[in-house]
C-alpha positions as a Markdown table, in Angstrom:
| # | Residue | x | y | z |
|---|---|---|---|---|
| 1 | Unk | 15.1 | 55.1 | -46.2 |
| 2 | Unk | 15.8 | 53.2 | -49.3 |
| 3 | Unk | 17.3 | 49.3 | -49.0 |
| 4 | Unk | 21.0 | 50.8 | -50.5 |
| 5 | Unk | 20.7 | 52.7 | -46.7 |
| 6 | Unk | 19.4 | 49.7 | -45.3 |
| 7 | Unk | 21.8 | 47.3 | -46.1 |
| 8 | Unk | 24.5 | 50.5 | -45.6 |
| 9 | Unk | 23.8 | 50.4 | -41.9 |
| 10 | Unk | 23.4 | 46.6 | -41.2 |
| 11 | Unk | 27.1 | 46.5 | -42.4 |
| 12 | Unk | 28.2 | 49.4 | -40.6 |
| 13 | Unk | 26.3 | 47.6 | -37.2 |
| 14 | Unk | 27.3 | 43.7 | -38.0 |
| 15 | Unk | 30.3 | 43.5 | -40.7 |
| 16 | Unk | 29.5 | 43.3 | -44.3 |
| 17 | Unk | 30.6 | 39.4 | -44.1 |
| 18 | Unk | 27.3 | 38.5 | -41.3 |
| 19 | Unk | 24.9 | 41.2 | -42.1 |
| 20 | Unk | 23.2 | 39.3 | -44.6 |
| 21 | Unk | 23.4 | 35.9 | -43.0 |
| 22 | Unk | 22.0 | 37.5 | -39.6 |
| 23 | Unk | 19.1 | 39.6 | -41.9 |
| 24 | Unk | 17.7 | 35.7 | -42.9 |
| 25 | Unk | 18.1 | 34.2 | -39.7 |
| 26 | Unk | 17.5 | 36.3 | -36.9 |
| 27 | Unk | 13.9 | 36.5 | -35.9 |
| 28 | Unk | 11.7 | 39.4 | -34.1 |
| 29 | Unk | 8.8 | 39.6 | -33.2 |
| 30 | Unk | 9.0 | 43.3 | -33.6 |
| 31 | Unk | 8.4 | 42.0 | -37.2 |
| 32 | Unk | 5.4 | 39.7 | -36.3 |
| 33 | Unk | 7.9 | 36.7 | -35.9 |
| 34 | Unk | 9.8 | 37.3 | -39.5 |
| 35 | Unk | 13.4 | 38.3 | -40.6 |
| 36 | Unk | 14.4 | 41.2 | -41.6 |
| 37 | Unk | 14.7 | 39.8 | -45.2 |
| 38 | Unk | 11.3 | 38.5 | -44.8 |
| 39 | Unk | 10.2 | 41.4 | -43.7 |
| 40 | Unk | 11.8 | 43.6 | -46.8 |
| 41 | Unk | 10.2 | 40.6 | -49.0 |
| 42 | Unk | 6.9 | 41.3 | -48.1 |
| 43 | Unk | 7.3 | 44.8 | -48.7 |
| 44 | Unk | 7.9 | 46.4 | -44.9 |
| 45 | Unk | 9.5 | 49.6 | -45.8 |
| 46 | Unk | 13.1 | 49.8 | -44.7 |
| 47 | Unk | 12.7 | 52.0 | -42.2 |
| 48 | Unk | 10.8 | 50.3 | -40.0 |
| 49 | Unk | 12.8 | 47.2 | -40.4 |
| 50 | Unk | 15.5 | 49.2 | -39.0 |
| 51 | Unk | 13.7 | 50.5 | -36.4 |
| 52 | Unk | 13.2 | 46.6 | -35.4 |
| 53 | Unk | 16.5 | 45.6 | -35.9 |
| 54 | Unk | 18.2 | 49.2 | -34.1 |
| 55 | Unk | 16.1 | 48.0 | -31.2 |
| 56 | Unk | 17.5 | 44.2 | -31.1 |
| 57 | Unk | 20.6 | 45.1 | -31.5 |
| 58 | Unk | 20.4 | 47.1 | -28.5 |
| 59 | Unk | 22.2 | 50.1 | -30.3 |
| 60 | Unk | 22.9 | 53.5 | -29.5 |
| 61 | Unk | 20.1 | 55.8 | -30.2 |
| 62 | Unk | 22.8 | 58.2 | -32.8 |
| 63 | Unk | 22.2 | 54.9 | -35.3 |
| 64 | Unk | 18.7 | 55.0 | -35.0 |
């Protein structure tokens, strides 16, 4: 999965306006206790910071 993907999906699952905000605010520890943009940062592929934020937002597995 590239980021362009990435950041396709987190507006399709929280509205291109609070995608991005939620990305730098919203912790998991799925992610050792880091943002999804913190997590991009450091260089976690995409993937699995989808993975971590598909599970806490609790959505259905035909996003996953």
């Amino acid at each position: 999965m590239r980021h362009t993907e990435f950041w396709s999906r987190m507006d399709d699952a929280l509205g291109a306006g609070y995608a991005r905000a939620w990305a730098r605010q919203f912790v998991m520890g799925d992610l050792d206790g880091r943002t999804a943009q913190e997590a991009l940062d450091d260089g976690v592929p995409p993937k699995e910071v989808w993975a971590a934020v598909w599970k806490a937002l609790e959505l259905p597995a035909r996003e996953r």
